[in-house]
PLY file of the C-alpha trace (Angstrom):
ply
format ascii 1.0
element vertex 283
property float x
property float y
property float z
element edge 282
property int vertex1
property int vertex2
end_header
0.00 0.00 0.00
1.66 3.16 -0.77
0.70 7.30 -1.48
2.17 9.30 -4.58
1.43 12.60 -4.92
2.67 15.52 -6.71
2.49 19.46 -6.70
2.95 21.56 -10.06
4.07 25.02 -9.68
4.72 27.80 -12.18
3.50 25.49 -15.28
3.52 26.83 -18.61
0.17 28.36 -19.73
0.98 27.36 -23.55
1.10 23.66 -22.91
-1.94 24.08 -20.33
-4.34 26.03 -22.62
-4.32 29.41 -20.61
-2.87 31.91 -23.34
-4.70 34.84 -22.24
-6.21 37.50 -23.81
-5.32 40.63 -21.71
-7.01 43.17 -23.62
-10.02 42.20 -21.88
-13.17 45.01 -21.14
-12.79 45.17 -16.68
-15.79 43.85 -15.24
-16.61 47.07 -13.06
-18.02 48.30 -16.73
-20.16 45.62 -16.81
-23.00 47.91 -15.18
-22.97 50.00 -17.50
-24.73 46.93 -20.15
-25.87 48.03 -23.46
-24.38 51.43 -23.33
-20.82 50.07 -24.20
-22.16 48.79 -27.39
-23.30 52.62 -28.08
-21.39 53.94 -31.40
-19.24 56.50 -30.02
-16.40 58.97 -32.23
-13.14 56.80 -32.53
-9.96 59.20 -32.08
-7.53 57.41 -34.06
-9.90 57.73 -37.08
-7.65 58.49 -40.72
-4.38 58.27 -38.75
-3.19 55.44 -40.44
-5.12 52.71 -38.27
-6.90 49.79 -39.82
-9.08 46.91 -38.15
-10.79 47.52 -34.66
-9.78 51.61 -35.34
-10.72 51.42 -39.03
-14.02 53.43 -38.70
-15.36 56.56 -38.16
-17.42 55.11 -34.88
-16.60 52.58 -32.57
-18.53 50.70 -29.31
-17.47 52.65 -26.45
-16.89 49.79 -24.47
-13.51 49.49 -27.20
-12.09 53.38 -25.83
-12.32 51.54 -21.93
-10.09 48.58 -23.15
-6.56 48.41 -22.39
-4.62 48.28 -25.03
-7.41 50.70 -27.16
-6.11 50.36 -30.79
-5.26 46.83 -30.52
-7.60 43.93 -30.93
-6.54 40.59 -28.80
-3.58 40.71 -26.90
-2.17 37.39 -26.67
-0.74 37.02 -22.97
1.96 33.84 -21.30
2.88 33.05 -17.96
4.25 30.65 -15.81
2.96 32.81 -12.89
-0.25 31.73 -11.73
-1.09 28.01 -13.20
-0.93 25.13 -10.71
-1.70 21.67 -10.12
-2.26 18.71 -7.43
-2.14 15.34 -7.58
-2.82 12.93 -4.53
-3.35 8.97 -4.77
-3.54 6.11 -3.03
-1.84 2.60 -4.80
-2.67 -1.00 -3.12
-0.72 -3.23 -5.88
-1.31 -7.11 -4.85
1.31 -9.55 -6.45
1.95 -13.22 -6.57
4.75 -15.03 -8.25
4.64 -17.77 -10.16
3.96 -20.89 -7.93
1.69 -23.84 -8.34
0.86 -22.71 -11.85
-0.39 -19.33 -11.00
0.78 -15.86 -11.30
-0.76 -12.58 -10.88
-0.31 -9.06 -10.60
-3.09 -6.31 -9.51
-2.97 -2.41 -8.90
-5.87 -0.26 -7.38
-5.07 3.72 -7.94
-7.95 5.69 -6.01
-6.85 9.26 -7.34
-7.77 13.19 -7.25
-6.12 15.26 -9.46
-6.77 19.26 -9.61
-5.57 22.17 -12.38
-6.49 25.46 -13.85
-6.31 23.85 -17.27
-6.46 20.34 -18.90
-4.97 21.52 -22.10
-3.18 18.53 -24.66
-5.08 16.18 -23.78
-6.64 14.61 -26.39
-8.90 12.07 -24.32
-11.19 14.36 -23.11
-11.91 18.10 -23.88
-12.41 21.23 -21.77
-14.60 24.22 -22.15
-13.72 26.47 -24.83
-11.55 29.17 -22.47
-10.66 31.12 -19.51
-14.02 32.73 -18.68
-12.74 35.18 -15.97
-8.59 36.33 -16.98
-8.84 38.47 -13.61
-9.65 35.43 -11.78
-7.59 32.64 -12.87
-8.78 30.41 -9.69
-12.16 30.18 -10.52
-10.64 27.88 -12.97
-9.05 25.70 -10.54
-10.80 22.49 -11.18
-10.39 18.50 -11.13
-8.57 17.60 -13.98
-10.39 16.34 -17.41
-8.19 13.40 -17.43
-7.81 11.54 -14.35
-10.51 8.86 -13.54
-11.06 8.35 -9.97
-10.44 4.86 -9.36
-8.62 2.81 -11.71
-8.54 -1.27 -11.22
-5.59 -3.06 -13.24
-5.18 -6.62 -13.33
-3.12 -9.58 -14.86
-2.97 -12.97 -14.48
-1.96 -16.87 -15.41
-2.96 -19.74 -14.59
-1.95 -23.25 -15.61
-4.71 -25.49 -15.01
-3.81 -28.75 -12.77
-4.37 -31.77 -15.55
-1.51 -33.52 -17.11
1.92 -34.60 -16.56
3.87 -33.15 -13.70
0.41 -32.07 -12.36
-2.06 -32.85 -9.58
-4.49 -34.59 -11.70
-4.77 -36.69 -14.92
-1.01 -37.02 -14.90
-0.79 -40.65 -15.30
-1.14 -41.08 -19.21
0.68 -39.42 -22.03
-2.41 -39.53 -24.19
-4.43 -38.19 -21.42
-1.76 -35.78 -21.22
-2.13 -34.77 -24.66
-5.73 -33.66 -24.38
-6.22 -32.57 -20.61
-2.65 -31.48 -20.11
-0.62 -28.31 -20.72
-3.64 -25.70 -20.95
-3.15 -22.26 -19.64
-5.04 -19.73 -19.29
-4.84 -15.78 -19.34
-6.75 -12.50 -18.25
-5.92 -8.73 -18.35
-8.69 -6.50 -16.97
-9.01 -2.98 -16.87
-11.98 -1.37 -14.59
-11.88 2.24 -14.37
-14.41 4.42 -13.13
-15.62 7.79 -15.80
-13.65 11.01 -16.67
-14.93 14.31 -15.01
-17.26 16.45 -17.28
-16.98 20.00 -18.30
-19.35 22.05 -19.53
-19.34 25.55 -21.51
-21.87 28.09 -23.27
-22.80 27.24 -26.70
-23.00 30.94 -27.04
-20.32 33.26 -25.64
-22.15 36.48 -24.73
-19.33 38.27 -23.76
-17.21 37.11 -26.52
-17.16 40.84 -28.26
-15.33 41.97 -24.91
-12.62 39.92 -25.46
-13.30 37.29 -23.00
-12.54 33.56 -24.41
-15.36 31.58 -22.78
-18.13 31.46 -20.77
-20.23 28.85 -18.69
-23.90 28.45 -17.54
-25.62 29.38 -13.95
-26.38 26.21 -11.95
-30.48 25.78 -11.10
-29.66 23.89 -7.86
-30.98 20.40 -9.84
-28.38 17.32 -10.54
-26.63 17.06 -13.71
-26.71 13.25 -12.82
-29.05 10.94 -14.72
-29.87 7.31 -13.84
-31.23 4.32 -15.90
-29.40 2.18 -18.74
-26.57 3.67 -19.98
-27.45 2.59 -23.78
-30.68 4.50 -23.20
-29.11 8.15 -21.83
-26.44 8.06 -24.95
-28.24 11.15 -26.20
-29.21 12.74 -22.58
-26.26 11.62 -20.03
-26.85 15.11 -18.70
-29.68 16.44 -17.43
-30.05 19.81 -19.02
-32.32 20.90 -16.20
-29.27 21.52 -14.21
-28.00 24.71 -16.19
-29.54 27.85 -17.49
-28.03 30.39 -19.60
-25.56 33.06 -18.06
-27.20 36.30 -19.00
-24.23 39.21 -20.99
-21.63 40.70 -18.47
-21.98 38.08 -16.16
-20.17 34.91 -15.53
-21.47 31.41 -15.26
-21.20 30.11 -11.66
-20.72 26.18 -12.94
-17.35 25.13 -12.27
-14.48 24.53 -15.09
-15.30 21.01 -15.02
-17.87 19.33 -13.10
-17.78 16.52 -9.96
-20.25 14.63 -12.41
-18.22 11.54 -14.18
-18.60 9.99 -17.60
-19.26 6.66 -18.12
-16.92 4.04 -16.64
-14.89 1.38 -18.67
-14.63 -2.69 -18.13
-12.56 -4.51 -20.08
-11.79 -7.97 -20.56
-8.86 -9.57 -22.57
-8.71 -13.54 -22.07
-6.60 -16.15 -23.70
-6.47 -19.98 -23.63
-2.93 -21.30 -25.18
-2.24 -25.49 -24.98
1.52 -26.34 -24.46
2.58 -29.82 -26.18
5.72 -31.19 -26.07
6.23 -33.53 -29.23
10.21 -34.24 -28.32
12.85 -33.24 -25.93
13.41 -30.38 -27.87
10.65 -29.78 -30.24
7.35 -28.50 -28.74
3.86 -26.57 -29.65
1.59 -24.27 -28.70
-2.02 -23.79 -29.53
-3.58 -20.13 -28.79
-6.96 -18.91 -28.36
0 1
1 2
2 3
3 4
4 5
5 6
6 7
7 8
8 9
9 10
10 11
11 12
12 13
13 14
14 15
15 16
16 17
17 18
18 19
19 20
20 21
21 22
22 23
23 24
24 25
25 26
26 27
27 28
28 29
29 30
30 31
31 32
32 33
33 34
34 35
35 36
36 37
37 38
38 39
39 40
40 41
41 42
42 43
43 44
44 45
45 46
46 47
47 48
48 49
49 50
50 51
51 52
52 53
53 54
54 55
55 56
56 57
57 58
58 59
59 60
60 61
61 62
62 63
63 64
64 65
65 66
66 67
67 68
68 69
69 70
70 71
71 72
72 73
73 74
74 75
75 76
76 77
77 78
78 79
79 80
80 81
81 82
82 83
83 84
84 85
85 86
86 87
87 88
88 89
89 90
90 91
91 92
92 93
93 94
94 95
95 96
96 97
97 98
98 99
99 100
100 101
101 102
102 103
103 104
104 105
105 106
106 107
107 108
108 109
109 110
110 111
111 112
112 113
113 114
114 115
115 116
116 117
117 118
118 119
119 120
120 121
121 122
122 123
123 124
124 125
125 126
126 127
127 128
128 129
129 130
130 131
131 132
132 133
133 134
134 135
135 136
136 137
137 138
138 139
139 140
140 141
141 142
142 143
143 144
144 145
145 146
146 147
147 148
148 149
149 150
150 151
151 152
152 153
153 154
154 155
155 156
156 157
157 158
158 159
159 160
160 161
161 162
162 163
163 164
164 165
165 166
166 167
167 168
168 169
169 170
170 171
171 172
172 173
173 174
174 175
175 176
176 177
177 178
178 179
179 180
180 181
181 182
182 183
183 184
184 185
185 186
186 187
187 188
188 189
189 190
190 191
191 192
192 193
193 194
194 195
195 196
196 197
197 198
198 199
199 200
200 201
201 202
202 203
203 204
204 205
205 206
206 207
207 208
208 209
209 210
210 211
211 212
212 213
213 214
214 215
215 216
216 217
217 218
218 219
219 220
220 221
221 222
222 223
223 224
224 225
225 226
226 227
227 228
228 229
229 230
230 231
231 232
232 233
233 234
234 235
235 236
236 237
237 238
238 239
239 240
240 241
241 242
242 243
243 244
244 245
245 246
246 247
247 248
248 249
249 250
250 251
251 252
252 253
253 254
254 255
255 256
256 257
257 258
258 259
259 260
260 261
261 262
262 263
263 264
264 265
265 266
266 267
267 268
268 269
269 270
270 271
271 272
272 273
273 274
274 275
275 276
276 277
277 278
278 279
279 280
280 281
281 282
């Protein structure tokens, strides 16, 4: 039985997904709602400026940005993106003796990030909803299930010669004798959800993404999996994050995909037709 664990400090936003925008609208504008969208007189008007400055008019909420005659303003740092990882291993083993051999792990994992980015198993909401509050992205990870069962085994089965039974004829031996069989199992349980605005209202302020409001209902449904292929969530659980506000559902949710089981068996038949010439059947 043993712990690993692990810490991640300064990681690179790049790799993690967390290139930030920084020329962002500030949220204390917010207030003001449709009146940033109000044409106003744009100042660096036929002074050489294309794009964003191009017109004659612009929203006002573009004169309150940042960096004013610039559109995005692509931002990386090692500064604020972190990560934890905490598990517990009970790995059960037995050697080969009387025909049988085995090895078993159990992980029973949490793992936690501000971004899940390059993984290719499972994807994450579309981007940072809030770049002046990174940790309200700080979120288990997309990728780790939480308990993982691993197992491997082999057993040769007791008939035949130089076994416990049927070991008293050679032709007995060459039917009953020398089988062996063999199992690999995975059992892990689901990946962690996320979930993300179809529709980024705040998008034209230069913020990447944005998630839903939670009702206060489970996002958990129950019944045959085969049946809930097309509803796995219930939809009930989210409504719509109204413009210049910010979706209280975390980065990705407790709520877990569906689990995997897998089985990989084989059945292989030694025979031994001389001293040094043998064969082996597989199934």
């Amino acid at each position: 039985i043993g712990y690993l664990g692990t810490r991640g400090r300064h990681l690179t936003g790049s790799t993690a997904g967390l290139d930030v925008n920084q020329n962002v609208l500030d949220p204390s504008y917010f207030s003001q709602g449709s009146a940033l969208n109000k044409a106003v007189r744009n100042p660096f008007f036929g002074k050489g400026g294309t794009g964003v400055i191009g017109g004659a008019t612009v929203p006002a909420f573009r004169l309150l940005l940042p960096f004013t005659a610039y559109g995005n303003v692509a931002f990386q740092s090692t500064d604020f993106n972190h990560s934890r990882y905490d598990s517990l291993i009970i790995k059960g083993q037995k050697r080969f003796s009387k025909g049988v051999s085995f090895l078993s792990t159990f992980t029973w994992a949490k793992s936690y990030d501000l971004a899940s980015g390059g993984n290719i198993i499972v994807a994450g909401p579309s981007g940072l909803q809030n770049p002046f509050n990174y940790e309200a992205e700080y979120a288990p990870s997309n990728w780790q299930p939480v308990r993982t069962l691993a197992t491997a085994f082999l057993w040769e089965l007791p008939f035949g010669k130089g076994k416990a039974w049927a070991n008293s004829s050679t032709a007995l031996d060459y039917i009953v004798g020398g089988w062996q069989m063999n199992g690999v199992n995975t059992w892990r349980s689901g990946f962690p959800l996320s979930i993300s605005q179809s529709q980024n209202l705040n998008n034209a302020y230069g913020y990447a993404g944005q998630r839903p409001n939670a009702t206060g209902t489970s996002p958990v449904t129950s019944g045959n999996l085969h049946d809930r292929l097309n509803g796995y969530i219930n939809p009930a659980a989210f409504s719509t994050a109204p413009q210049f506000t910010f979706g209280n559902v975390a980065r990705i949710l407790e709520m877990r995909g569906p689990g995997l089981a897998q089985w990989d068996m084989s059945l292989f038949k030694n025979i031994s037709i001389h001293e040094r010439l043998s064969a082996q059947f597989r199934f």
